[in-house]
C-alpha positions as CSV (number, residue, x, y, z in Angstrom):
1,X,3.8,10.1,-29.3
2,X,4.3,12.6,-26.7
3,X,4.9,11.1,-23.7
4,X,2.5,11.9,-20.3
5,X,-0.6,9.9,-18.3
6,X,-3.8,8.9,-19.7
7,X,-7.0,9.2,-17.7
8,X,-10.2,8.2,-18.9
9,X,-10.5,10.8,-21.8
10,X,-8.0,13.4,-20.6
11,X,-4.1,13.4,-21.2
12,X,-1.1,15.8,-19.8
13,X,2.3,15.6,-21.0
14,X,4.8,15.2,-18.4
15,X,6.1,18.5,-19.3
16,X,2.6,20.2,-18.5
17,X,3.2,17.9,-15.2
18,X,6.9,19.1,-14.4
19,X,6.0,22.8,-14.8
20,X,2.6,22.4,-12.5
21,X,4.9,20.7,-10.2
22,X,7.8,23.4,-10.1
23,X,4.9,26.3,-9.6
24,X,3.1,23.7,-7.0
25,X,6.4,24.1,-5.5
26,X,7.1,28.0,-5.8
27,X,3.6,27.9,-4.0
28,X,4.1,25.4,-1.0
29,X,7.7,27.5,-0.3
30,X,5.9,30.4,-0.4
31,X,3.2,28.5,2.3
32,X,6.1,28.2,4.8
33,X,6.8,24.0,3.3
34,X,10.9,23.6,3.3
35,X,12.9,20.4,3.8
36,X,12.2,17.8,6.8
37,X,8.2,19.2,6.6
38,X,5.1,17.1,5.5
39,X,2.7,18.1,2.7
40,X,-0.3,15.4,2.8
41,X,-2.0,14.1,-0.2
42,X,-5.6,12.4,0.1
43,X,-5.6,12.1,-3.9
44,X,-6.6,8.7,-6.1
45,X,-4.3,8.5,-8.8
46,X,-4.6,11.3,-10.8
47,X,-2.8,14.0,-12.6
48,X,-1.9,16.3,-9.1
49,X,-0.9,12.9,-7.6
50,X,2.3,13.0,-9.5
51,X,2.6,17.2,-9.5
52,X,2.1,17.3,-5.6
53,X,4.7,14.3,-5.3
54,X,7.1,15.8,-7.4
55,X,6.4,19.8,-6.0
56,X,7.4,18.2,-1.9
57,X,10.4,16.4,-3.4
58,X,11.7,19.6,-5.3
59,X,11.4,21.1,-1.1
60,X,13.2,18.5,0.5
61,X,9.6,18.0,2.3
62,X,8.4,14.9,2.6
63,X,4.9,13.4,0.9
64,X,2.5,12.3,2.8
65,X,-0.6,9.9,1.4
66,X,-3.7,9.1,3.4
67,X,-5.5,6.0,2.9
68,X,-8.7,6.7,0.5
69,X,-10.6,4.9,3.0
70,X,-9.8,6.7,6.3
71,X,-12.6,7.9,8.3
72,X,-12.0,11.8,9.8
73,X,-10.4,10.0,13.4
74,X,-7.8,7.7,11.2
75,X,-7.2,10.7,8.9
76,X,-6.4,13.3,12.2
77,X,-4.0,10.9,13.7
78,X,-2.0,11.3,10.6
79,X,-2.1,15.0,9.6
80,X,-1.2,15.5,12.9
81,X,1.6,12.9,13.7
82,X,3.4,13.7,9.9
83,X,3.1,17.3,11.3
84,X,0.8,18.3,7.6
85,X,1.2,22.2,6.7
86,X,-0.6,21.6,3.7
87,X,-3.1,18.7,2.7
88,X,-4.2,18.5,-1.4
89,X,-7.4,16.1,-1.4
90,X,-10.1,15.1,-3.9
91,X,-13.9,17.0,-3.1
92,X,-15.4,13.7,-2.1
93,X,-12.5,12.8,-0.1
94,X,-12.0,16.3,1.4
95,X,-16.0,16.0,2.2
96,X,-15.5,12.8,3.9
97,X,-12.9,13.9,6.3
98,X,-13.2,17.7,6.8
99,X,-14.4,17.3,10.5
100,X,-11.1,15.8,11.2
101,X,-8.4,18.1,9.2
102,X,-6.8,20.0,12.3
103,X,-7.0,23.5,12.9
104,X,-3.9,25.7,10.9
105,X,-3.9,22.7,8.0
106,X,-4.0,24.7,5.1
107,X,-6.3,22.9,2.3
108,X,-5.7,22.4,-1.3
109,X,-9.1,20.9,-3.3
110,X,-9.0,19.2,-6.5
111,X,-12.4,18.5,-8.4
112,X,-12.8,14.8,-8.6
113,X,-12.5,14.0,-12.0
114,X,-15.4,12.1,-14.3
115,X,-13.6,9.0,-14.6
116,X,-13.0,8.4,-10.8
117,X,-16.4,10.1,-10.3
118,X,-18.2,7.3,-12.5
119,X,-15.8,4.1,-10.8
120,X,-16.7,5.5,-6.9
121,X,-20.4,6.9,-7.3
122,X,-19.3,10.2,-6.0
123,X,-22.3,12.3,-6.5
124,X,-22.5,15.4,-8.6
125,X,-22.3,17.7,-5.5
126,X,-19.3,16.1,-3.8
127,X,-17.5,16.2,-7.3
128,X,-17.4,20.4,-6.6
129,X,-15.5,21.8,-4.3
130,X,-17.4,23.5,-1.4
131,X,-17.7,27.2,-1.9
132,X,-14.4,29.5,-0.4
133,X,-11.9,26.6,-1.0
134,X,-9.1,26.8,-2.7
135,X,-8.3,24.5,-5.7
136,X,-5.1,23.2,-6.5
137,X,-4.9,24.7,-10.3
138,X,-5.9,27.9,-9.1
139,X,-2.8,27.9,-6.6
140,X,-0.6,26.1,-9.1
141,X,-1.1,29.0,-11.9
142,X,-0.7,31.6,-9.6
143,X,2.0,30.7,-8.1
144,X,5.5,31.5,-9.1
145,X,7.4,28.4,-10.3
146,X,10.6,27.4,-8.3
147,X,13.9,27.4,-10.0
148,X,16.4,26.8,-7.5
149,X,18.0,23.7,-7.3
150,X,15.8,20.9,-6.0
151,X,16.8,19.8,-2.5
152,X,17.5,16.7,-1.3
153,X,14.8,14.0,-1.6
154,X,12.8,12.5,1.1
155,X,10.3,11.0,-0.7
156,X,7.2,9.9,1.0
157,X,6.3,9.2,4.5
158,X,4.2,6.1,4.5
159,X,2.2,5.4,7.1
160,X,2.4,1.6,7.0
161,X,0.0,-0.9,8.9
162,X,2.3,-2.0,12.0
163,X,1.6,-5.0,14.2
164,X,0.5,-2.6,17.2
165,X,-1.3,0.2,17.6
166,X,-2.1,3.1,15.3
167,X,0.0,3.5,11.7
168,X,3.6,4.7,12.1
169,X,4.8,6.6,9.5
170,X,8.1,5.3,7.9
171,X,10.5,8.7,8.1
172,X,13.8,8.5,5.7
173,X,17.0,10.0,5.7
174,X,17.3,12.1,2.7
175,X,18.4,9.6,-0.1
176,X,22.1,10.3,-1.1
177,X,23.2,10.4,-5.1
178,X,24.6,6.5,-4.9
179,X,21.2,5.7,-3.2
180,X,19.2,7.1,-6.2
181,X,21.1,6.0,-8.9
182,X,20.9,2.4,-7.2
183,X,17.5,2.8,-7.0
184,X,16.5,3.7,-10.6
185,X,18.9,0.4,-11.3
186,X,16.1,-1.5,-8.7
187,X,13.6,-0.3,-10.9
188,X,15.3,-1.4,-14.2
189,X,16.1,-5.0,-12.8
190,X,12.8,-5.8,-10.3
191,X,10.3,-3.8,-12.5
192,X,11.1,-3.4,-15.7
193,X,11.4,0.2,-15.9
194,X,13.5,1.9,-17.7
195,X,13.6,5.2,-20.2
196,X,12.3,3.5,-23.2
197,X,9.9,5.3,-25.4
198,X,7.9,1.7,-26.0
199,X,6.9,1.5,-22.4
200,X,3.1,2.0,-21.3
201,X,2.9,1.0,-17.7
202,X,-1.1,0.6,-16.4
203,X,-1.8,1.8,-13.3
204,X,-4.6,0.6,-10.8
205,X,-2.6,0.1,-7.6
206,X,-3.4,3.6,-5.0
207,X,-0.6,5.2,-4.5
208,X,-1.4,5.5,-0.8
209,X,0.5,2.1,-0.2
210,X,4.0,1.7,-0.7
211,X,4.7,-0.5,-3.2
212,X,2.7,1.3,-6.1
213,X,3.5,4.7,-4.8
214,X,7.2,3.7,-5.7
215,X,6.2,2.4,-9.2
216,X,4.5,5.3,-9.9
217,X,6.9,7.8,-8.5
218,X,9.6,5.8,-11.1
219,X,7.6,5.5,-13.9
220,X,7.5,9.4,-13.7
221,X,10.6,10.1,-13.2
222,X,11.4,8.2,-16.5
223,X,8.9,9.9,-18.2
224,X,6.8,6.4,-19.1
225,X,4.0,6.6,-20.6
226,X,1.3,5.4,-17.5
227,X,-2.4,4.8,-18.2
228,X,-4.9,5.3,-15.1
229,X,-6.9,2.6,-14.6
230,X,-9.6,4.2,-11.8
231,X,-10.5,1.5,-10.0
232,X,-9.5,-2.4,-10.8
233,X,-12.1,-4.2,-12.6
234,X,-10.9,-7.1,-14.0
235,X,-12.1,-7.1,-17.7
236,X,-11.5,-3.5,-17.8
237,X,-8.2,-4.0,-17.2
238,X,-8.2,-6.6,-20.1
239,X,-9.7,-4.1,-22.3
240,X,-7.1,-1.5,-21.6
241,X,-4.4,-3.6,-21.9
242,X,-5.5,-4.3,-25.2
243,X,-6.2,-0.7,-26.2
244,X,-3.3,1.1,-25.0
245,X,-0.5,-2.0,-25.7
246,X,0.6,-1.8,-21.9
247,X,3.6,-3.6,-21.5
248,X,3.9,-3.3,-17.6
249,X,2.2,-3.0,-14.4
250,X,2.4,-3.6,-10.6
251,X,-0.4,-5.9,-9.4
252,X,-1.5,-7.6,-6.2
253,X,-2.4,-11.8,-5.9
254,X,-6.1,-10.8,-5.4
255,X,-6.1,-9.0,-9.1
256,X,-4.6,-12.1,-10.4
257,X,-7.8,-14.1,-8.6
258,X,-10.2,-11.9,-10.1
259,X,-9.1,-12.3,-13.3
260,X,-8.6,-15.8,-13.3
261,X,-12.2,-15.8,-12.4
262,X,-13.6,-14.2,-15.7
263,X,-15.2,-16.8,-18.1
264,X,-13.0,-18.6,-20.3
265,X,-14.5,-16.2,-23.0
266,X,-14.0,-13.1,-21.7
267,X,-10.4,-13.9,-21.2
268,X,-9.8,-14.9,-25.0
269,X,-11.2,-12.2,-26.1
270,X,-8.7,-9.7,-25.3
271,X,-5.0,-9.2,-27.0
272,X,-2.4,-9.1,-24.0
273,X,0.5,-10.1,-26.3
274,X,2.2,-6.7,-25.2
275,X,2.8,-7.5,-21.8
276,X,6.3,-7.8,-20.9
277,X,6.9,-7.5,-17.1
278,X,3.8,-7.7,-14.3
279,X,5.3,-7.9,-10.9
280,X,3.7,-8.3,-7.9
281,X,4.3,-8.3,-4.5
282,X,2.8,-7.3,-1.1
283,X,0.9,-10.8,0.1
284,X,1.4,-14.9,-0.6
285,X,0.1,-15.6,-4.2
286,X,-1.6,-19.2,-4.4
287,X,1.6,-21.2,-6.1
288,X,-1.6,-23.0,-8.7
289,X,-3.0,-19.3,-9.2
290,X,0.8,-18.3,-10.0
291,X,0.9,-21.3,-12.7
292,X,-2.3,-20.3,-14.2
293,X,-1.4,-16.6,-14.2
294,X,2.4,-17.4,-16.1
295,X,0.1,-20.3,-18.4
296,X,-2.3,-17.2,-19.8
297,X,0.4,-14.7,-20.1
298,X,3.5,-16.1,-20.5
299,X,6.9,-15.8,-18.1
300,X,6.1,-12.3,-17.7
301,X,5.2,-12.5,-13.8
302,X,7.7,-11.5,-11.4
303,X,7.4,-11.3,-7.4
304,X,9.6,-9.5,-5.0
305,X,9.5,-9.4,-1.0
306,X,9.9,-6.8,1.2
307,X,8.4,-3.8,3.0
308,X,8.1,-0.3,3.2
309,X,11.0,-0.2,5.9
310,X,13.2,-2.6,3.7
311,X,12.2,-1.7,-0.3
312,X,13.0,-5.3,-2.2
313,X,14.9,-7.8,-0.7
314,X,14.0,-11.1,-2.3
315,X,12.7,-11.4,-6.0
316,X,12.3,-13.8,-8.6
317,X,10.6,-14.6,-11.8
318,X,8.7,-16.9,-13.5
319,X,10.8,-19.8,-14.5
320,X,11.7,-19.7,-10.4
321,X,7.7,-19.8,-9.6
322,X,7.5,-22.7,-12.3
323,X,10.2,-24.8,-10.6
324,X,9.7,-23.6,-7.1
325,X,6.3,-23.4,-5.8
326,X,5.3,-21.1,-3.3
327,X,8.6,-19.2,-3.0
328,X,8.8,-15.7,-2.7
329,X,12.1,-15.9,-4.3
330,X,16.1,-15.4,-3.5
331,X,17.7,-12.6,-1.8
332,X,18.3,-9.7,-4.3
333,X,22.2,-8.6,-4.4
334,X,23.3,-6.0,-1.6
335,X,20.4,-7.4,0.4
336,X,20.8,-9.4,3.9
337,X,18.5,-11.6,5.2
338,X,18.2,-13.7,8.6
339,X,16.6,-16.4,9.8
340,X,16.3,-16.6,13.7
341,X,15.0,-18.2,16.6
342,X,13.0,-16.9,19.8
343,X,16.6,-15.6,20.8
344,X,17.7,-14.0,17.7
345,X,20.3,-16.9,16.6
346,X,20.4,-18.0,13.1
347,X,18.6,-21.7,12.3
348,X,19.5,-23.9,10.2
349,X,18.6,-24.1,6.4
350,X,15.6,-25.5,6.1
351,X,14.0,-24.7,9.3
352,X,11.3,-21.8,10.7
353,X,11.8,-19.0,12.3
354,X,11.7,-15.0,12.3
355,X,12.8,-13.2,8.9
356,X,15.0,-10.4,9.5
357,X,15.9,-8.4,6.4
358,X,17.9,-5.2,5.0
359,X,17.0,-3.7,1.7
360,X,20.1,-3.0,-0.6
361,X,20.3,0.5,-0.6
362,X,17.2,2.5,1.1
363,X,18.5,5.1,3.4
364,X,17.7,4.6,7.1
365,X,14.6,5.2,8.6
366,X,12.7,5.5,11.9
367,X,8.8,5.9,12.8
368,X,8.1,9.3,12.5
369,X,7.9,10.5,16.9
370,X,8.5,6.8,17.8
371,X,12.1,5.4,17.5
372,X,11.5,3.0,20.2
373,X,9.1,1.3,17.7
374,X,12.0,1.1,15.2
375,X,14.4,-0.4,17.9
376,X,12.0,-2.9,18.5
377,X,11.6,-4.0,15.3
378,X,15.3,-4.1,15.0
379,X,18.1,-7.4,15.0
380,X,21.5,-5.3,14.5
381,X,20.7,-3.0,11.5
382,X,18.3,-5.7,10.0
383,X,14.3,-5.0,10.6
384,X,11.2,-7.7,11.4
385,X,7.7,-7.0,10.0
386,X,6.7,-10.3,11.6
387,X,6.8,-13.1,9.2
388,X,8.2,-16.7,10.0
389,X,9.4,-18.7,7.0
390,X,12.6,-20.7,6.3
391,X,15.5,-21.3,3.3
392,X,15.5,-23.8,1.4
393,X,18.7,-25.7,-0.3
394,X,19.2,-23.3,-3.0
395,X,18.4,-20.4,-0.7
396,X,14.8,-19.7,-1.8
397,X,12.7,-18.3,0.8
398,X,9.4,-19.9,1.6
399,X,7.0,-17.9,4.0
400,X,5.0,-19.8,6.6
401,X,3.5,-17.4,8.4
402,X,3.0,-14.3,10.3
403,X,4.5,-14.4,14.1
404,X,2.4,-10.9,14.6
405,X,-1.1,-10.7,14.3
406,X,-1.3,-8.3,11.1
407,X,-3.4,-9.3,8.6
408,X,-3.0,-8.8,4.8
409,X,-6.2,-8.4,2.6
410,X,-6.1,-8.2,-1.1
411,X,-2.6,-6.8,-0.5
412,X,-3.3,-4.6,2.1
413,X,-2.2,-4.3,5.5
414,X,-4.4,-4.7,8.4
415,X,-3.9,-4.3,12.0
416,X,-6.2,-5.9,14.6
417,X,-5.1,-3.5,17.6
418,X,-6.9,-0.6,15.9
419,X,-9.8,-2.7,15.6
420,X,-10.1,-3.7,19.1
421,X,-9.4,-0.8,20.4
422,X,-12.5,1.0,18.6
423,X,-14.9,-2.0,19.3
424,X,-13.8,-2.2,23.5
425,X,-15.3,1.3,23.1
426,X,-19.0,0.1,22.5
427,X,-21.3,-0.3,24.8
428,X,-22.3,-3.9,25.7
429,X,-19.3,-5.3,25.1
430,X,-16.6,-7.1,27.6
431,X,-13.8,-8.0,25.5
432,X,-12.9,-8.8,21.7
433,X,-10.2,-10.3,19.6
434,X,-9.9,-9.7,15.8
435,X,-7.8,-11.6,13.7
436,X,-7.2,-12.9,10.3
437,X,-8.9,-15.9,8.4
438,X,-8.7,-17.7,5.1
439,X,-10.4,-15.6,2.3
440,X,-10.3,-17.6,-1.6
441,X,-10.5,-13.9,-3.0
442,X,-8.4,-11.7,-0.8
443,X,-6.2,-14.2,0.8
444,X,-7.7,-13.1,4.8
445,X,-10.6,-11.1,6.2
446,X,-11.0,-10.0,9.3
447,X,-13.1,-11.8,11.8
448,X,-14.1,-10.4,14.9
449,X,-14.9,-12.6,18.5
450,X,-16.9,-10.4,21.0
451,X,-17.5,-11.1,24.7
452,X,-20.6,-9.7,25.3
453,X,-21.3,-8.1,28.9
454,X,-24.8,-9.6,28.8
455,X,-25.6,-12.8,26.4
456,X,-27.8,-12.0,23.6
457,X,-27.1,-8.2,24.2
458,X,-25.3,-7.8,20.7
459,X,-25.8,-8.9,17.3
460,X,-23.1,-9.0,14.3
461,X,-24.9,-6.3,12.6
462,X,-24.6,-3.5,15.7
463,X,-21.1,-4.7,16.1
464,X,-20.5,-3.9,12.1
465,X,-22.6,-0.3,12.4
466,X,-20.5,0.6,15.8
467,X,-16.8,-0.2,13.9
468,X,-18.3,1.7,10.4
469,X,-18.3,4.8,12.5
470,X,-14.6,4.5,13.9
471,X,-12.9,2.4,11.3
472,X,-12.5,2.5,7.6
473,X,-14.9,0.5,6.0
474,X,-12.4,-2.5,4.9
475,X,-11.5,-2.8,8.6
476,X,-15.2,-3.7,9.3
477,X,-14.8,-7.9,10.1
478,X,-17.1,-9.7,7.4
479,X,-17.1,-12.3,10.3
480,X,-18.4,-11.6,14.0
481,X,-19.0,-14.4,16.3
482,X,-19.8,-13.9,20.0
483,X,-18.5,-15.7,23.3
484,X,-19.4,-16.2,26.7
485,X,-15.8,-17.0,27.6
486,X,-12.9,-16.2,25.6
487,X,-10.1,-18.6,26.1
488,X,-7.1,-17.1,27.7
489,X,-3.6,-17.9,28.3
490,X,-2.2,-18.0,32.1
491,X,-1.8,-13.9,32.2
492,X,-5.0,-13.3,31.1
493,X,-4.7,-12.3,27.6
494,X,-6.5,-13.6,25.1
495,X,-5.7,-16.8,23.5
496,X,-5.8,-15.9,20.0
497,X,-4.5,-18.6,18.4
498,X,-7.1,-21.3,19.8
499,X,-9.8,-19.0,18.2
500,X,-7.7,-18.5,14.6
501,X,-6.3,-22.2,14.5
502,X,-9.6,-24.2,13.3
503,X,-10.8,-21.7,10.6
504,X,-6.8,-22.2,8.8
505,X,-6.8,-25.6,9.8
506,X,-10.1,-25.9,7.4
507,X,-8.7,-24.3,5.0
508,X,-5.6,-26.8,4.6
509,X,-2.6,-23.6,4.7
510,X,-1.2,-21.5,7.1
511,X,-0.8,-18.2,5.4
């Protein structure tokens, strides 16, 4: 079987891949892209996702993947802080943002494909792209492939979900020989991946986030056989499990609730005997949906922790999950992590307080035009993204919860600030907070308190319509409530926990 990735009905080899890729990158050179510069992608997971990956890395520039979701004021803010010369997007997505792609950004269409097409409800015209534009193929096959030797790697910028303020993108040193060859061994021991012919990994994670855009991007370079799934559907994914013998993926804890949610039925009916390694990572899985999940498809279910700034630090698989409920696993060799108090000293095993942790061997990073971010983030050369949790005995780390006010839904990151800063914009209203609460399905949703200027001025549904105009739409709080007086601490902030406390309290967790 020649190896490549499967979409829908359509198939490229990754040597059809690897030469679009070295002409993509004759072509960006030729553009004015070289190392330390930004070439954005607003692609779903499709066949120029990996060529336009691999064409910035062979330039020493650095990838840069907008959110799917972004409206044209989220997507500006990043074309314009990664610095984008060139930005390769799907029609519909290019459609849904082209008031917002800054002047001198040189634009690179790709036709969404039927598959994606059919899984989004793009409509037949937004499918096309608009007369005059340029497509990607066109510029791939006529541009001269690049045969110099690839520079060194930055891989991509991510512009991760922060705890304040707009997303900062995550800006590497280029990665050094020993760094890469530690990585790929990462791969092998946390994911499963490694060059072997019987490998089909299943896709359905975008590879705007982090964590999949790093499976992907190692699946590829290993030459793996990866399957496209559009968009997750849980007995879909069943089916091509079953149909293509996947023996990996990278999921998220939501996937797992979704599936565990199909009829007792539906799940027998499908053969997932091939699965060999699922891991999962990027929020708290439920430590009875984790039992279920290993019940149905054996010890096959790993979870790591970490971050975009930090790769994997902890990790551990299913035996662990079995015998150790709710942890997010042990420190990973080469890895330090730190426990602290209010005044950054270590606590003692078994009790709370800020994780601090360094990834084993990720080059060093900053925020792409804000290192005081990253020095505030910062305990030595260890990094905070905000969580609280503790060590136990055996030095498996439990999280508690989340001393910032980010929220995570269905594995993505969500940042309140953003949110309020769009809806203290709209008429009528005095203040806001928005914060996280329990969700069954996604594990939080955002929920929205509003002091109106006048009682009775505003109603949940304006507030939603207002927010759907400035905000991606999975931003949008599914719950609004409204206040005459929101409580406040001594300064005059608002006293966000009083409003958060009673909806977790109900909910019997913390996190």
């Amino acid at each position: 079987m020649t190896p490549g990735v499967t979409a829908g009905q359509r198939f490229r080899s990754w040597a059809d891949i690897q030469a679009n890729a070295a002409r993509g990158a004759g072509g960006l050179e030729a553009l004015g892209v070289g190392e330390d510069d930004s070439v954005a992608l607003m692609l779903r997971n499709d066949f120029p996702t990996f060529e336009v990956n691999m064409a910035a890395s062979q330039l020493g520039a650095y990838a840069v993947p907008i959110n799917w979701h972004f409206t044209p004021e989220e997507a500006n803010h990043i074309l314009r802080d990664s610095g984008a010369k060139v930005l390769v997007a799907h029609t519909d997505l290019l459609a849904q943002i082209a008031s917002g792609i800054p002047a001198g950004v040189k634009v690179l269409a790709v036709p969404t494909p039927q598959e994606i097409a059919a899984a989004y409800n793009v409509p037949a015209e937004r499918r096309v792209a608009p007369a005059g534009s340029r497509l990607w193929q066109d510029f791939v096959a006529a541009s001269a492939p690049r045969t110099a030797p690839p520079r060194p790697s930055r891989g991509s910028m991510i512009y991760t979900s922060g705890t304040t303020g707009r997303p900062k993108g995550v800006r590497r040193q280029p990665s050094t020989p020993e760094q890469q060859a530690a990585g790929a061994q990462e791969a092998a021991t946390f994911w499963g991946l490694k060059q072997d012919p019987a490998i089909v990994v299943l896709m359905n994670g975008p590879m705007y986030h982090s964590a999949p855009a790093a499976y992907g991007m190692a699946s590829a370079r290993l030459g793996l056989n990866i399957v496209l799934q559009p968009r997750f559907e849980a007995e879909d994914m069943l089916r091509l499990i079953e149909r293509h013998g996947v023996s990996h993926m990278h999921i998220v804890p939501t996937m797992f609730v979704r599936l565990l949610r199909l009829p007792d039925e539906v799940r027998q009916r499908y053969d997932v005997s091939s699965l060999r390694f699922v891991a999962h990572g990027a929020a708290p899985c439920a430590p009875a949906v984790k039992r279920r999940m290993i019940e149905w498809w054996g010890p096959v279910v790993y979870e790591y922790y970490g971050a975009t700034e930090t790769g994997v630090v902890v990790w551990h698989g299913s035996e662990e999950a079995l015998r150790k409920p709710g942890t997010v696993g042990r420190p990973v060799s080469g890895a330090i992590l730190r426990i602290v108090d209010e005044q950054g000293r270590d606590v003692d095993q078994g009790e709370v307080g800020e994780i601090y942790l360094r990834g084993p061997h990720l080059s060093d990073f900053t925020y792409n035009n804000d290192d005081a971010k990253r020095r505030e983030v910062a305990l030595g050369d260890l990094v905070t993204v905000g969580d609280i949790g503790y060590l136990d005995a055996d030095g498996f780390l439990f999280l508690c919860d989340r001393k910032r006010d980010m929220i995570i839904s269905g594995g993505v990151n969500i940042y309140p600030a953003e949110i309020e800063s769009a809806l203290i914009q709209m008429p009528g209203v005095r203040d806001c907070a928005v914060f996280g609460v329990p969700d069954e399905e996604f594990g939080e949703q955002v929920c929205a308190y509003v002091e109106p200027v006048a009682a009775d001025s505003l109603d949940a549904g304006q507030v939603r319509a207002w927010l759907s105009g400035h905000v991606a739409r999975y931003k949008v709080p599914k719950i609004v409530e409204f206040s005459a007086a929101l409580p406040r601490e001594d300064s005059g902030k608002i006293f966000k926990r009083k409003l958060r406390a009673p909806y977790w309290e109900r909910a019997g967790r913390s996190i």
